[in-house]
N, C-alpha and C positions, 0 to 999 in steps of 0.2 A: 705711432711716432716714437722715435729713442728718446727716452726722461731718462734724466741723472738721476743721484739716490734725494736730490732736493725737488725732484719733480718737476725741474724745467725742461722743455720741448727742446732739444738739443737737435737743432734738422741746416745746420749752416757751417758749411767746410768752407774754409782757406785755402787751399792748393797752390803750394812753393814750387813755381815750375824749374827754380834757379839761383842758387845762391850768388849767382853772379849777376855785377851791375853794370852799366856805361858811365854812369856817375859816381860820384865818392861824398856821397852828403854827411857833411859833420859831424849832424848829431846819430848816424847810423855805422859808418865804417872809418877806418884809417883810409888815408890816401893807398897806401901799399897794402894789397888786401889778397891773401892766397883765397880762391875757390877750390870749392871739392873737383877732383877729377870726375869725369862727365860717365865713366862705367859705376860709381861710386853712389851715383843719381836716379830715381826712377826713370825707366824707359817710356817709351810712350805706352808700350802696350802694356806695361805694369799700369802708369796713368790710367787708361782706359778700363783695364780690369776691374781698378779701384771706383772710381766714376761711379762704374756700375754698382757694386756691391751696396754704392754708401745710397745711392737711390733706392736701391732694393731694399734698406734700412728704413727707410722716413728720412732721409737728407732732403731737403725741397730746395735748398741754393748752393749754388757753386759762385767762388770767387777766387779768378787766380792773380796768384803773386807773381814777386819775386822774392827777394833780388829786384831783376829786372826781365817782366816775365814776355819782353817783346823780341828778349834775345834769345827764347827758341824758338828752334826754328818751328816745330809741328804746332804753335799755338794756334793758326787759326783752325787746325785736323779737330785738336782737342776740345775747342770752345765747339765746333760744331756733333761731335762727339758726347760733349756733358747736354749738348740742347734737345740729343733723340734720346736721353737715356729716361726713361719711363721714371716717374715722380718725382726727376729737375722739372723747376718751373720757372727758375731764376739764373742768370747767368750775368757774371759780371766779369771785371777785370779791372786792377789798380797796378798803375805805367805811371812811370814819369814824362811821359809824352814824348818822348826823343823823338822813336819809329814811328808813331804815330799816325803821321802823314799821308804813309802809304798803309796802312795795314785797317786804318777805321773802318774803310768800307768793305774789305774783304772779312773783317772780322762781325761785320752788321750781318754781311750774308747770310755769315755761318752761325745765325742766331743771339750773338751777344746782345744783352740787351742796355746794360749799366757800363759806362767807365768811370771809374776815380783817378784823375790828373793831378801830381803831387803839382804844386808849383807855389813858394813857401814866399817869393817876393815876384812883384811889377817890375822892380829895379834890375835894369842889367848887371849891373856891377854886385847890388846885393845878393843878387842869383847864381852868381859865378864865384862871388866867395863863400858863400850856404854849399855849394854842391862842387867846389873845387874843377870839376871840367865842364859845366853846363851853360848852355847856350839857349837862350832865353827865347830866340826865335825861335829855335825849333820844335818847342813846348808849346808857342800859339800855333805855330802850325798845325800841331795835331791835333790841340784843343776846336781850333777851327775845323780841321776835317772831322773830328768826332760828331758835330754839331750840324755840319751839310751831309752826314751818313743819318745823321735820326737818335743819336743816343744819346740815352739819361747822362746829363754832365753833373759830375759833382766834383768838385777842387778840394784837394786837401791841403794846407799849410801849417807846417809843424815852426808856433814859434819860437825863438829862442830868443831870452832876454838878450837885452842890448844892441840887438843885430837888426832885427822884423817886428818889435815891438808895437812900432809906433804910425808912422805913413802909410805902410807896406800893410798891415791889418786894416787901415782903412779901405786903399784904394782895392785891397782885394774885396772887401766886402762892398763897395763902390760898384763889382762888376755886377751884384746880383738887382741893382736896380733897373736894368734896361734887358738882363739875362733872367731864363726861367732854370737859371744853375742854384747848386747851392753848392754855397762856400761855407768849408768847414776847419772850425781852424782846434788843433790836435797839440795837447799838453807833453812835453817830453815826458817819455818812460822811461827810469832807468836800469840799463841794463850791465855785465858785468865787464861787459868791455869796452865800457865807455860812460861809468855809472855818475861819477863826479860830475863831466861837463853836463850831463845830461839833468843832474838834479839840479845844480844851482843856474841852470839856464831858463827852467819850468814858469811859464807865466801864463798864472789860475785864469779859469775862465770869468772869474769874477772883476778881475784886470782888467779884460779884453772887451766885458761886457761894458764897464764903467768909460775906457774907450769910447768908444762905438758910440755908447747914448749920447756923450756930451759931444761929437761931433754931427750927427744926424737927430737927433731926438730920441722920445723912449721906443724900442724897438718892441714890436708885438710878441710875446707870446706864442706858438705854434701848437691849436693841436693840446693844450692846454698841460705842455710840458709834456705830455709822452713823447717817448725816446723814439725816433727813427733808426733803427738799427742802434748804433753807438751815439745819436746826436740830438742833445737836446737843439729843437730849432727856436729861430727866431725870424724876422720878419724884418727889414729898414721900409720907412713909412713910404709908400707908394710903390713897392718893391715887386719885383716880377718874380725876382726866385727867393731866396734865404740863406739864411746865416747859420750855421750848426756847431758846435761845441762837443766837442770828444774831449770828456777831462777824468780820466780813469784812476789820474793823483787827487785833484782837490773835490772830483764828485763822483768816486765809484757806482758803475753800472754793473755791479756782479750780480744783482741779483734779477736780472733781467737776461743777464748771458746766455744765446743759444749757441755756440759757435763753438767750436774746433781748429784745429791746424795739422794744414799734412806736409811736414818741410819735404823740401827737397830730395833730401834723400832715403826717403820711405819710414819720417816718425811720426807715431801723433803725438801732440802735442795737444795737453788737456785743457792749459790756462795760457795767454800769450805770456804773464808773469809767476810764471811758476816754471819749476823745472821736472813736473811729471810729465812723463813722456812713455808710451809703448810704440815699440820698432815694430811697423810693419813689413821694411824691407826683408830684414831675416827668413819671415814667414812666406814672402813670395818667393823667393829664392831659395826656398827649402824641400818647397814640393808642396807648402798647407795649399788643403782644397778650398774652395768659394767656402762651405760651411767652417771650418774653424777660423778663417778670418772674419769674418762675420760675425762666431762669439767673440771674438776678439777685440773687436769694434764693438761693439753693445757692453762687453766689462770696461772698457775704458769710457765709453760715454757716460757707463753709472758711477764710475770713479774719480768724475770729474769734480776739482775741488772747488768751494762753493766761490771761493772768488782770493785776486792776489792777498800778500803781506807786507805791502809798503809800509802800512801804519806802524807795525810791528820789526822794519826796519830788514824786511826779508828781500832781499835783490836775484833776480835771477841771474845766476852766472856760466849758465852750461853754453848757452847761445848769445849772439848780439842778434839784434832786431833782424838783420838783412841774414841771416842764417834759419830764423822762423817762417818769414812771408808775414810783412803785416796787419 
């Protein structure tokens, strides 16, 4: 398996199928947002080449992004694609539900097994001014089709003070009592093109927790605090699914981090907050064979740094969120 120079099992890629989105959510992009021209982007069969190599490494999950990663067109080729590639074992995909509708069950076919459904309020109106053009039905819709196709649902809601703080945290977590979802609610990161609203909007999981218990009671424990991926869980008392906390500001998981990022247009990206990065696209398009990309991959995975520098006041500023793949 690829270990960094800290000796973590580093076997779980991100894949930015698109820096481009259908929606304009606040705390990720401006309304007026230029995307990369689409030759500028990995191809598919770059996509596929890479796939491969990073299984042939110890990669064991694939998770694709965006942007918004329902607006390519070959995602269901590639999700079925990352599922025949010899040591994936896991395949996921995080959508803001738009497409969803029509594409859950062709994307179950082709072996997906996990969706992450952003959907950050209940409230119509709250939902359409969080994501500036989003339409609230068409998120349950997909959540709904996700759900009649067979797959792992997990929600994610990024909140942001004063906006979703308060109802909107409840009733979401409200859904996991009749649902075997987990609802995960995700601390703002700030980044450098949108670092201000992003910091003073951030509300700690300790907030959100204090929340929660004095409307429902004290919530369990999961698992006894080990991290599901990024989330510590929890449990509301008689609950079908759970409650998850991604708080990378007020309770850093770097030292649990296996994870990687391959944006859009052919970089890896070593930390989601940090700006080390090696360009793979160069090297596809140069002529390197399967073996030098390969070393290439393995020195960036031991040079991956042990975790961000918010503490220390260090923001990243090469990328915004929706330019990495979250």
């Amino acid at each position: 398996m690829p270990l960094d120079q800290y000796n973590r099992d580093i076997d779980y890629l991100r894949i930015s199928l698109t820096d481009a989105c259908n929606l304009r959510c606040v705390y990720c992009m401006p309304e007026h947002m230029t995307f990369r021209p689409r030759d500028e982007l990995l191809s598919d069969d770059e996509l596929r080449r890479l796939i491969t190599l990073f299984g042939s490494l110890g990669f064991r999950k694939i998770r694709f992004t965006g942007g918004e990663p329902t607006l390519r067109p070959a995602l269901v080729d590639l999700v079925r694609h990352a599922t025949h590639t010899p040591g994936i074992t896991t395949v996921g995909l995080t959508t803001n539900g738009v497409l969803l509708d029509k594409l859950a069950q062709p994307l179950r076919d082709a072996g997906l097994q996990t969706v992450n459904i952003s959907i950050d309020s209940l409230d119509e109106d709250k939902f359409r001014k969080l994501t500036r053009w989003g339409n609230l039905r068409d998120v349950r819709a997909g959540l709904d089709a996700a759900a009649r196709a067979g797959l792992r649902v997990k929600l994610n809601a990024v909140v942001c003070r004063g906006v979703n703080d308060g109802d909107d945290v409840i009733e979401l977590a409200r859904l996991t009592l009749a649902n075997p979802w987990q609802v995960r609610f995700i601390e703002q990161m700030p980044f450098g093109n949108n670092s201000d609203f992003q910091t003073k909007g951030m509300v700690s999981e300790a907030e959100l927790l204090a929340l929660l218990e004095k409307t429902f009671g004290p919530l369990e424990l999961v698992n006894g605090g080990k991290l599901d991926g990024e989330a510590r869980l929890y449990r509301l008392p008689g609950g079908a699914g759970a409650i998850g906390f991604i708080s990378p500001v007020s309770a850093p998981f770097c030292a649990a981090c296996n994870r990687m990022r391959l944006t859009a247009d052919g970089v890896l990206r070593l930390c989601l907050l940090r700006d080390n990065e090696i360009n793979l696209l160069n090297h596809l398009r140069g002529g390197a064979s399967d073996a030098v990309i390969a070393d290439c991959i393995r020195g960036a995975v031991h040079e991956k740094p042990w975790g961000h520098g918010l503490a220390q006041h260090l923001i990243p500023a090469a990328r915004g969120m929706s330019q990495i793949g979250g």
